[in-house]
C-alpha positions in Angstrom: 22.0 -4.0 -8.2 20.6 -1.4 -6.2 23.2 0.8 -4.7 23.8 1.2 -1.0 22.5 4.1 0.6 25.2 6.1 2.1 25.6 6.0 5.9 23.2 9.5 7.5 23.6 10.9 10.9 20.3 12.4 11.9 22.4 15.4 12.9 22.8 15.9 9.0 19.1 17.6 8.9 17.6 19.7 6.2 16.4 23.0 7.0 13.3 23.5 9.2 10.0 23.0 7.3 11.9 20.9 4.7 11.9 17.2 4.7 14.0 14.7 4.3 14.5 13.3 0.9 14.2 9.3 0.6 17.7 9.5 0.5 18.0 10.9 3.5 16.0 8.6 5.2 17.5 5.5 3.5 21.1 7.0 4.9 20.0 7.1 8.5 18.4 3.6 8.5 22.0 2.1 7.2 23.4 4.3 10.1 21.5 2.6 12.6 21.8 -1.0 11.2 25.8 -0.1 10.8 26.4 0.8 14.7 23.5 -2.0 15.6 25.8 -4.6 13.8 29.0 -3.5 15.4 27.4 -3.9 19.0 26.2 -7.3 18.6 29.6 -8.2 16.8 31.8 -6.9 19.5 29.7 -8.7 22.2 28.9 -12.1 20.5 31.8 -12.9 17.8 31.1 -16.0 17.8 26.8 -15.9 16.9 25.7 -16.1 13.5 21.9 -16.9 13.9 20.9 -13.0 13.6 21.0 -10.0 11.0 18.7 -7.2 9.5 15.1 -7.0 7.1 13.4 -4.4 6.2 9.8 -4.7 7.4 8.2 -5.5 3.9 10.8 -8.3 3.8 10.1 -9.7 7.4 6.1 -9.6 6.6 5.9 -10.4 2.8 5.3 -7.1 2.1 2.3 -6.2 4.7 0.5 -2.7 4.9 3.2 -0.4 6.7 2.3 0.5 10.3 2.0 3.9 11.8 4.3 4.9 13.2 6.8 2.9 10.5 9.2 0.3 11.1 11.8 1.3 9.7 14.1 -1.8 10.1 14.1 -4.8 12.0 16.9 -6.8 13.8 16.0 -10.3 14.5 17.8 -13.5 16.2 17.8 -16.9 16.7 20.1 -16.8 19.8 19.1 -16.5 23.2 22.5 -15.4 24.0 21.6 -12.1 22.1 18.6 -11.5 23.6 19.8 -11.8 27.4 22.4 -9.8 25.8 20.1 -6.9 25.3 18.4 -7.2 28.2 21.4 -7.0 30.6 23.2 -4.1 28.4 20.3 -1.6 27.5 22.1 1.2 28.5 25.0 0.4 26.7 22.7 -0.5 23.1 20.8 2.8 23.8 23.8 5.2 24.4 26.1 3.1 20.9 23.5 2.2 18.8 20.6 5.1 19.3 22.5 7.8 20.3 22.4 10.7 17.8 20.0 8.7 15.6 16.2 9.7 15.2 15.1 5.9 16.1 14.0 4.2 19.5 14.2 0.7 19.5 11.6 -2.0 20.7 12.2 -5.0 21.4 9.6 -7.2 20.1 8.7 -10.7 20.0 11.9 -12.1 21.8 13.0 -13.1 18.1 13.2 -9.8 16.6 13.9 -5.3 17.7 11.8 -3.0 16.0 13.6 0.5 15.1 10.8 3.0 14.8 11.7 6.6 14.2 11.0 9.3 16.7 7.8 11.4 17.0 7.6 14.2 15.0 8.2 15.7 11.4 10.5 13.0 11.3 8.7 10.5 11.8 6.1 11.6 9.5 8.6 11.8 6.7 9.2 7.7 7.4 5.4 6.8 7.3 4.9 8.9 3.9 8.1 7.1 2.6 6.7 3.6 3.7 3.4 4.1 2.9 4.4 5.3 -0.8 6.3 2.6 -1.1 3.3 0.3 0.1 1.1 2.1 -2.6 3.4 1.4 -5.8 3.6 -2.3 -4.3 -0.1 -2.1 -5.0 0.2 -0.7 -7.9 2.2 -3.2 -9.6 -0.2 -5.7 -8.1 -3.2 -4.0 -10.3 -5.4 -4.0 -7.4 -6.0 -0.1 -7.5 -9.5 -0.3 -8.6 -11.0 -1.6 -4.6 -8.1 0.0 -2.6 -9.0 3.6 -1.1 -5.2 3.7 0.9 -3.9 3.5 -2.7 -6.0 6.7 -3.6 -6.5 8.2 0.0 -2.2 8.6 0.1 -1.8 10.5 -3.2 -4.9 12.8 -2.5 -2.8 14.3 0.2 0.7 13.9 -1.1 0.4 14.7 -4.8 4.1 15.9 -5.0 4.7 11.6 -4.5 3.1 11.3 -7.9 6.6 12.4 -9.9 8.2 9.5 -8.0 6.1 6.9 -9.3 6.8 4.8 -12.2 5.5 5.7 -15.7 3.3 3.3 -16.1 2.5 2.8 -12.4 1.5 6.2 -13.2 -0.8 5.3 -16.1 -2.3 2.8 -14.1 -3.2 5.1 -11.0 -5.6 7.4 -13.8 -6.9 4.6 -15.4 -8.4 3.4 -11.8 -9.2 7.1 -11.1 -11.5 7.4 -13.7 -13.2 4.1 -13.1 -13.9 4.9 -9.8 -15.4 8.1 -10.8 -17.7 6.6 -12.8 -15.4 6.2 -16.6 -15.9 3.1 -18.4 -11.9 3.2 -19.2 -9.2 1.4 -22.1 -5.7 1.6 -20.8 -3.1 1.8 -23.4 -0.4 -0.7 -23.6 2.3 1.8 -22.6 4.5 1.8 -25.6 3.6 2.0 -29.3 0.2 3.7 -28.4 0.3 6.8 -30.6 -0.1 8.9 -27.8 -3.3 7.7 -26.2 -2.4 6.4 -23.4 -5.8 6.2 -21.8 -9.5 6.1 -23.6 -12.2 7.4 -21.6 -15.9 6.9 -21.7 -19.0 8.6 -20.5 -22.4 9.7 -21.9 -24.5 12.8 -22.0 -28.1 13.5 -22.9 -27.1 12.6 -26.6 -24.8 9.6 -26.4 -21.0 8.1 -25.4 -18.6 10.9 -25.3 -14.8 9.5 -25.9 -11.8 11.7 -24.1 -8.5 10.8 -25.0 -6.1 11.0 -21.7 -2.2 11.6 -22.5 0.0 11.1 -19.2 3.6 12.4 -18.7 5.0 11.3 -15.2 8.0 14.3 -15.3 9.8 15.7 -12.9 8.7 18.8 -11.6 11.9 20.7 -13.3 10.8 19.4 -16.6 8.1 21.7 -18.1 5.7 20.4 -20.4 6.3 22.2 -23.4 4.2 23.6 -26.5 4.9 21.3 -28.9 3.4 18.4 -26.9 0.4 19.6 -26.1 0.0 20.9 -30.0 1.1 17.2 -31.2 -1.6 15.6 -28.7 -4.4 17.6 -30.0 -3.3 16.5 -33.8 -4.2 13.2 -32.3 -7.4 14.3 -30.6 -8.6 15.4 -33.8 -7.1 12.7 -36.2 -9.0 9.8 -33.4 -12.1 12.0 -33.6 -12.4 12.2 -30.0 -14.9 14.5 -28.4 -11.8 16.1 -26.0 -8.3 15.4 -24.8 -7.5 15.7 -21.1 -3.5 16.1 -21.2 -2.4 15.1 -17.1 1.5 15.7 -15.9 3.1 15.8 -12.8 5.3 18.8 -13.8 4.1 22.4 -15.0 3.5 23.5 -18.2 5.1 26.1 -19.8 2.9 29.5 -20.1 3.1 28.8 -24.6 1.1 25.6 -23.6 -1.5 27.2 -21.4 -2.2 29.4 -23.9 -2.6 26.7 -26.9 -4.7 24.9 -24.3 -7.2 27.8 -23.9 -7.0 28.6 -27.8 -8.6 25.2 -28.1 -10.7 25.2 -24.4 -13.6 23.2 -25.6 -10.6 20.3 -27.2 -8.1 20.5 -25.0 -7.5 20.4 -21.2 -4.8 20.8 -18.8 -4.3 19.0 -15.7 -1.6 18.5 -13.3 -0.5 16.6 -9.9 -3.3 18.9 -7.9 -6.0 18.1 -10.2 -4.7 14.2 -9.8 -4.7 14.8 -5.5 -8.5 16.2 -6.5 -9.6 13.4 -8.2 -7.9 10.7 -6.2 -10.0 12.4 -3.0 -13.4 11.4 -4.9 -12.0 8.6 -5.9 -11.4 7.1 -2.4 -14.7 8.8 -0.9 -16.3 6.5 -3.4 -14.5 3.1 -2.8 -15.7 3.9 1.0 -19.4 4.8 0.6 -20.2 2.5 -2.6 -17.5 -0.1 -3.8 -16.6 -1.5 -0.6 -20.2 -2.4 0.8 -21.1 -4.3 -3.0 -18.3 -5.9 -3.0 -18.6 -7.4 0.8 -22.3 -7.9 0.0 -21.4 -10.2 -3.1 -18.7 -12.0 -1.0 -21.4 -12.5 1.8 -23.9 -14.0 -1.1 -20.7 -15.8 -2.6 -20.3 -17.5 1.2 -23.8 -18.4 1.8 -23.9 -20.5 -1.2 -20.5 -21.5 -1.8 -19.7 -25.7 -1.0 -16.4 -26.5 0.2 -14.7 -26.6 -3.1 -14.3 -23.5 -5.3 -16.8 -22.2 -7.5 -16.9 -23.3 -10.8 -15.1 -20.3 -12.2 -11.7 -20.9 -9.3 -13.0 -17.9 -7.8 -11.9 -17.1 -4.3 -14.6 -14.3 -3.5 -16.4 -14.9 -0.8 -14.6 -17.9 0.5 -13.7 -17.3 3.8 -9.7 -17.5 5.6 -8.8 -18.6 9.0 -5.1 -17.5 10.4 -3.6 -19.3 13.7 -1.2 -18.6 16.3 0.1 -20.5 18.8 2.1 -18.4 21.1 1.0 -20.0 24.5 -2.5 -20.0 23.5 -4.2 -21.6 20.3 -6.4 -18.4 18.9 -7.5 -17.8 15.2 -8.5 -15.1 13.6 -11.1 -15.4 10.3 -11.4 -13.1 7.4 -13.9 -12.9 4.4 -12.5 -12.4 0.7 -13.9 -10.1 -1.2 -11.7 -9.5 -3.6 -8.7 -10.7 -5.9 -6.1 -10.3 -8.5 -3.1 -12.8 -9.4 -1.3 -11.2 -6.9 -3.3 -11.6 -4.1 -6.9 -10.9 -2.3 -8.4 -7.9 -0.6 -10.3 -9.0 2.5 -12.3 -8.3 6.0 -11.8 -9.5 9.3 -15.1 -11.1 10.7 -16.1 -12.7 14.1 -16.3 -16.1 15.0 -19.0 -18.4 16.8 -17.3 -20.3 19.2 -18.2 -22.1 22.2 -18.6 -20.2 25.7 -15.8 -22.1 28.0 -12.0 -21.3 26.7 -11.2 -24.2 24.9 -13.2 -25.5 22.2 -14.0 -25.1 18.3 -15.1 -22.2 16.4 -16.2 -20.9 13.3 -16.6 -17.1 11.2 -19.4 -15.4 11.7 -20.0 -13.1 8.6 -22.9 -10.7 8.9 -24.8 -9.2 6.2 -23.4 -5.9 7.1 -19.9 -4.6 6.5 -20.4 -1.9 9.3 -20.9 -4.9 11.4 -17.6 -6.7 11.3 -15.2 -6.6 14.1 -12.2 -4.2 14.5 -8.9 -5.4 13.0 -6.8 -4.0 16.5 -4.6 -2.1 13.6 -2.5 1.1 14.5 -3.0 2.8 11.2 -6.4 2.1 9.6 -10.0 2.3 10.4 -11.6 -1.1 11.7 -14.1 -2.1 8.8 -11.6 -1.6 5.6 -10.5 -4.1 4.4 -6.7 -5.5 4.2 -4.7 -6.7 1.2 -3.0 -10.2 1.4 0.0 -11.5 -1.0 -0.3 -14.8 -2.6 2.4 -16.8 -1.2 3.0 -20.8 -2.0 -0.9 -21.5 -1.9 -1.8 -19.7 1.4 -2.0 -15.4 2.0 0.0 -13.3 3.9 -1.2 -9.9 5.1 -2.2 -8.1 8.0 1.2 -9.8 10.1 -0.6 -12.7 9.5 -0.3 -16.1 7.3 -3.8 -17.0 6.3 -4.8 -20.2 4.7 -8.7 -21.2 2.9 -10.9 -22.5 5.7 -12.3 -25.9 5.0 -15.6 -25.2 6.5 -15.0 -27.4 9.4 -15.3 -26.2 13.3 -11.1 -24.9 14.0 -9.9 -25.7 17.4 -9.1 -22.9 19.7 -7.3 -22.6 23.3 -7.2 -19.4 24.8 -5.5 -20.4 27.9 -2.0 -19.3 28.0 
């Protein structure tokens, strides 16, 4: 079991130009949920119908916004919400006083706690959005996500936090977004290789052999594991070994490295921040617009029932609220793991009075879909949605497979 953060006054701040450590930051939200639960305790005893979530928890793990939630309080009680509204004053000077968080309340059911502007706050979005990215990760869908690779080209110091394999996983879709036709290792028992890479030249397929050591920066690569790696290099008959930490290496290893320059090669969390940059550049201005075109060719032919192979690329979502008015929103997949689909929000043709029945319109473009409305991400990327007990959950919304039949709307409120 995970232990519980200890209780951190925002008072308690590191020096200026350092940041807070996710410690640090896990301390002050259990400050604020701690004095947060002791007002609504002392005013309403008797109400059980509330309590606390993170905001992966409250939205099935959703992309983080920007600024970051950093914890939610939600209720079932109207008590506690008139509660709030009459006593402000009183919540703002117990609850936020000499905490870095202001507090909106947000959909009469739930308060969002979102941390002040400045460095601060910055250190919360890079701590949510890292924990987004290893979320993604784990769901192997690295290889079409330029977030993913955009985050860790410009906080490469995050890279020692991620997990070894996670790690191993983040190179491996590197290099196939930069063009590698790639083997990933099966992370133990792998003699050292934890990566195969292959290219070609003028003559033929050129195999580099990728050894990865996630390490904390106080742990030096030594001499005698880059020596042992090139025993390998040589033993596999590779053309070159590319040895990638996210520590140092000690200056013996440097020097073995450029004894053997055309063999070996050094790289560390920079060079990783380096190639991640390309690597996203490239999922912008090439992956994404084949994979939307193949979805758009997928949904043009497509019936009502799967393709043949259970694919769900280019079958199209439709998501539906009904606060007051009946809307929908409709989204396009273009891609998918077991975990869940990557897709693009997409107009609808609907009839011109208010109330009616619409359905997506997907044009051949992907420059030409509609904005999302997100706060923290350009309008035409696309957004990841968890699988979740046969429908998707993602962008703050629950989307299920449209049946290719006109969907009711009401937009009067």
């Amino acid at each position: 079991m995970k232990k519980k953060p200890k209780a951190v006054s925002a008072a308690q701040a590191p020096l200026p130009g350092v940041s807070f450590s996710d410690e640090d930051l896990e301390g002050m939200i259990t400050h604020v949920q701690e004095r947060a639960d002791k007002w609504v305790r002392a005013l309403r005893p008797e109400e059980k119908s509330w309590g606390f979530s993170s905001f992966d928890e409250r939205y099935s793990k959703d992309e983080p916004r920007t600024p970051a939630v950093a914890l939610i309080m939600w209720y079932d009680s109207e008590k506690i919400v008139r509660s709030i509204d009459a006593r402000w004053l009183s919540f703002s000077k117990k609850v936020l006083n000499g905490t870095p968080f202001e507090a909106e309340p947000w959909d009469n059911c739930s308060m969002h706690f979102v941390p002040e502007k400045g460095p601060i706050q910055d250190d919360f979005n890079r701590y949510f959005r890292f924990q987004w990215s290893c979320d993604l990760l784990r769901a192997e869908f690295s290889e079409v996500h330029d977030e993913l690779f955009a985050f860790f080209a410009k906080h490469p110091e995050r890279l020692a936090n991620v997990h070894w394999r996670g790690f191993e996983k983040l190179l491996d879709a590197v290099f196939r977004n930069n063009g590698f036709r790639t083997v990933l290792g099966p992370g133990t028992g792998d003699g050292g290789i934890d990566l195969k890479l292959y290219s070609h030249d003028a003559v033929g397929e050129l195999l580099t052999l990728v050894q990865a050591k996630r390490h904390n920066v106080k742990r030096p690569v030594r001499v005698d594991a880059v020596r042992s790696f090139a025993q390998v290099v040589g033993d596999e008959k590779a053309n070159r070994g590319l040895f990638v930490t996210t520590a140092r290496y000690l200056p013996s290893a440097h020097r073995f490295a450029q004894s053997r320059l055309s063999q070996i090669t050094l790289a560390d969390s920079n060079d990783v921040s380096k190639w991640c940059s390309v690597a996203a550049q490239h999922l912008t201005e090439n992956r994404f617009p084949a994979c939307y075109q193949a979805a758009v060719q997928a949904f043009r032919t497509t019936a009502e029932l799967p393709s043949a192979d259970g694919s769900l690329v280019g079958r199209a979502l439709v998501a539906t609220s009904h606060l007051g008015a009946v809307m929908n929103s409709f989204a396009i997949v273009i891609a998918e793991t077991k975990a869940g689909v990557m897709a693009v929000t997409v107009a609808s043709e609907h009839e011109s009075k208010s109330v009616g029945y619409e359905t997506p319109l997907v044009p051949d473009n992907i420059a030409q879909t509609p904005g999302r409305n997100s706060l923290s991400r350009d309008d035409k990327r696309p957004f990841w949605a968890w699988r979740r007990e046969g429908r998707f959950w993602g962008n703050e919304r629950l989307w299920h497979l449209w049946d290719r039949k006109p969907v009711y709307y009401d937009w009067n409120d």
